[in-house]
C-alpha positions, 0 to 999 in steps of 0.5 A: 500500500502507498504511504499517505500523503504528508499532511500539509503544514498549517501556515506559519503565523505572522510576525508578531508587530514591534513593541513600540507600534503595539504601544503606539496603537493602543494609546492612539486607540485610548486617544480616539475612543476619549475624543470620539467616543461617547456623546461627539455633537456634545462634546463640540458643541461644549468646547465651541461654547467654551471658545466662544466665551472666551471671544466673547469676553475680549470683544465686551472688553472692546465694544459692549458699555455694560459694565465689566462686573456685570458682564462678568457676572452674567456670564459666571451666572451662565456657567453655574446654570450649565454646571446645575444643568449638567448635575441634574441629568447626569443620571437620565444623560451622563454623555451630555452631563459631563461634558457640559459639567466640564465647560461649566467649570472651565468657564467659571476658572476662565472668568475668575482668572479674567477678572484678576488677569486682564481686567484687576477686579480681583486681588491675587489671594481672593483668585487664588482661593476662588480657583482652589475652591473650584479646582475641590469641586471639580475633583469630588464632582469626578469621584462621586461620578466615577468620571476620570477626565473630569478630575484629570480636568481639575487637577490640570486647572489646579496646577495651572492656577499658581502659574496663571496667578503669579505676579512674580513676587510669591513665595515657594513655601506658598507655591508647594504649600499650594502643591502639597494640597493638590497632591494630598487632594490626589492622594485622597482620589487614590483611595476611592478611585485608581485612576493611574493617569491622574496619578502620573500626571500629578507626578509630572506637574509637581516634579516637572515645576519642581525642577524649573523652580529649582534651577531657576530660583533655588538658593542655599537659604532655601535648603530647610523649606525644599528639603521638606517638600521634597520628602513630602512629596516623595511619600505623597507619591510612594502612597499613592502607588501603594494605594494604587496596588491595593485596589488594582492586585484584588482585580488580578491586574498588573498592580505595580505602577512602574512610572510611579515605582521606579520614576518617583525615586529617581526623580527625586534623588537627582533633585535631591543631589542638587540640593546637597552636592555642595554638603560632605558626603551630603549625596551618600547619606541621601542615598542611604537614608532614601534606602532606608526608606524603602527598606521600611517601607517594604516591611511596613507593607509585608506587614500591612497586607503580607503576600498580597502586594508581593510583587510591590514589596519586592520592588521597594526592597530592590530600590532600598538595596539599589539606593544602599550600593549607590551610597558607596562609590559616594562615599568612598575612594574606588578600594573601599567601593570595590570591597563593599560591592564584592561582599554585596554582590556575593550575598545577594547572589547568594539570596538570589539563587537560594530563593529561585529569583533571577533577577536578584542574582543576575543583579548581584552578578551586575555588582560583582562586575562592578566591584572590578571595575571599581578596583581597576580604576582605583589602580590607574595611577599608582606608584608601588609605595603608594600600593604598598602603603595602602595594602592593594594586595588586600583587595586583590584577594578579596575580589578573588575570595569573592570570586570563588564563591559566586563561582561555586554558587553558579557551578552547574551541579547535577541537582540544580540541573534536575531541578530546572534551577536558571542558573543551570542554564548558564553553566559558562557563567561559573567558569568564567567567575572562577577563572577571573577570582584565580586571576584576582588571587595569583595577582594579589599573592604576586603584587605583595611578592613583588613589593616586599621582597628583593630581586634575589630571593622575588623568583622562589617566592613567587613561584612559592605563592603559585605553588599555594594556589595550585594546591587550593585549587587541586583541593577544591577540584576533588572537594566539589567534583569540578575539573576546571579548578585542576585545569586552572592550576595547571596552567598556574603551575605553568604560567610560574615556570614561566616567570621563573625563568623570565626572572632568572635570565634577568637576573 
């Protein structure tokens, strides 16, 4: 009988389109549901209406005799017969309701800024508590009505308020007392209501000004007052992020807002180091206490809710760890930074790996390589009594013992293979640690050789000291099982015979 005929091949599915295009297509399609969806004739006719006050009000100013406080007047009266309006139906109409909610309010923010702006009816402390007061209603109109836009409205209409009522003579504690509020106002939105974009837009406004007041107007006589805003502010924002997980991990979404997450503490320590750059170790103790910071909070939240915002806490403890290495290299020459990282990174490669977490133990691979890279810049430029002095040779064999021991914990065993364990998928990345802890090792035991003895007895000793070594390694190789450290002495052992008679014929 013949054989069946192969089946045919099902077509190979397309090419998955690039991240950036599918973020780009989701937020122009977000885009275009909130600009055409809903109630559009609505919505024109509003913004119309909205445009045609604001005509409307120059061309009185030019034209009308009536007097420019009835006008006014008439046409805040206008307004608040919209926003009664717009209250009234938003049950039996909410796609007309809130848009005409919204033009009452923009109205009404419009027209006091107006009478204080262009026309000097009303003094600048009296706007500026109007508009607040209107920038409280705007914002409980939008939580009691579930409407994101309008209190996204409202808090953009806030921030603008101390920019469009400024006369160039306030003060900054007024200007982020100000801020405070609005931010406190968001935060209390946070607790009813998760609404990420009005979360991230008030990051922006307050850090974005922050830094404009900071580089255009900061002085040294302002540090007590912008110190305290600045911890305010970061609280505010690492609260509302926690407020946003708590409402958002019941509903098995992604909880963990990486813009407020991560953004608000780089944020804040870049603004942070402006302000005491010029202060001893001023920028390393920011660092640690900004890690201590996180560190508290991510056990005061394992406390509060437990497992239930894991993913969170663990971002807080990476960003407390992250914070607690920067301080280092702040605070200290490039020998004692390259001992703290190499004692760091094999502990947290060490957790990392006990706890089945690879991007904790990737991290720590990332330190270990920076702890090299430190003590080899803190090399460059040294004379041999400068090393002697100092003791380099120390931190030779500290990389070197450190070495080893991220190496053994990254060796491929056979029961990491069986159990499936990441690490086991990069059998090279052990090897390549120990040949370089070696290195560290036959270098430290060498330097020290070379600097305290003479060129007579240097030969013998140096060969001596690799003989050491050969023999840790030989016994490592049969305490483990690995080849590699036998492999490695050998080469060591022939690496010295070299030297020794480099040396001989020297000499």
């Amino acid at each position: 009988p013949r054989p069946p005929p192969p089946r045919p091949r099902p077509p190979a599915p397309p090419p998955e389109p690039p991240a950036w295009q599918v973020a780009f297509g989701k937020a122009w399609g977000a885009a275009r549901e909130w600009l055409f969806g809903g109630n559009l004739v609505a919505k024109v006719g509003l913004a119309i209406l909205f445009i045609g006050v604001a005509f409307l009000l120059r061309y009185a100013s030019s034209y009308v005799v009536v007097p420019i406080e009835l006008r006014l007047a008439g046409i805040a009266a206008g307004a608040i017969a919209l926003l009664l309006w717009g209250w009234r139906i938003r049950l039996s109409r909410p796609g007309i309701a809130l848009p005409a909610q919204g033009a009452a309010l923009a109205t009404l923010m419009l027209v006091s800024f107006g009478a204080f702006k262009l026309y000097h009816l009303l003094p600048a402390g009296f706007t500026f508590v109007l508009l607040l007061l209107l920038v409280v209603f705007t914002c409980l109109l939008a939580v009691l009505q579930d409407a994101r836009w309008l209190a996204i409205f409202g808090i953009v209409g806030g921030f603008a308020v101390p920019i469009l009522t400024s006369t160039g003579e306030g003060s900054h504690v007024a200007l982020f007392s100000y801020y405070a509020v609005l931010n406190a106002g968001i935060l209390a939105i946070a607790w009813y209501r998760s609404w990420r974009s009005l979360n991230v837009l008030g990051f922006a406004f307050t850090f974005i000004i922050g830094t404009i007041w900071g580089v255009q107007r900061y002085e040294p006589a302002h540090y007590a007052s912008s110190q305290s805003f600045l911890a305010l502010f970061l609280v505010f924002y690492v609260a509302i992020a926690v407020l946003y997980a708590r409402r958002e991990a019941p509903r098995l979404r992604s909880y963990v807002d990486g813009t407020l997450v991560f953004g608000v503490p780089t944020v804040a320590m870049g603004l942070q180091y402006g302000l005491v750059k010029d202060f001893e170790l001023g920028p390393a103790l920011s660092a640690v206490a900004l890690g201590l910071f996180y560190a508290g909070s991510a056990g005061a939240l394992w406390r509060w809710r437990g497992g239930g915002l894991r993913l969170l806490t663990e971002c807080f403890f990476a960003l407390a760890v992250v914070f607690g290495t920067l301080a280092i290299p702040l605070a200290f020459d490039g020998r004692w930074t390259s001992a703290a990282w190499a004692l760091e990174g094999a502990g947290i490669t060490w957790i990392g790996l006990r706890q089945r977490q690879p991007l904790v133990w990737r991290f720590g691979i990332l330190v270990q390589l920076g702890s090299w890279l430190a003590f080899l810049k803190a090399l460059t430029g040294i004379d041999a009594l400068t090393a002697l002095g100092q003791h380099f040779s120390l931190g030779f064999l500290l990389l070197g013992a450190t070495g080893v021991f991220v190496a053994l914990l990254l060796r491929p065993s056979a029961k990491a293979q069986a159990e499936g364990a990441s690490a086991a998928k990069l059998p090279w990345l052990g090897s390549v640690f120990l040949c370089v802890a070696v290195a560290w090792l036959l270098g430290g035991l060498w330097l020290e050789v070379w600097l305290r003895v003479d060129a007579a007895a240097r030969g013998g000793l140096l060969v001596l000291s690799a003989f050491a070594l050969v023999l840790g390694l030989q016994w490592l190789a049969g305490r483990v099982g690995w080849r590699l450290p036998a492999l490695l002495g050998g080469l060591v052992s022939a690496l010295a015979g070299v030297v020794f008679l480099a040396l001989m014929f020297r000499y």
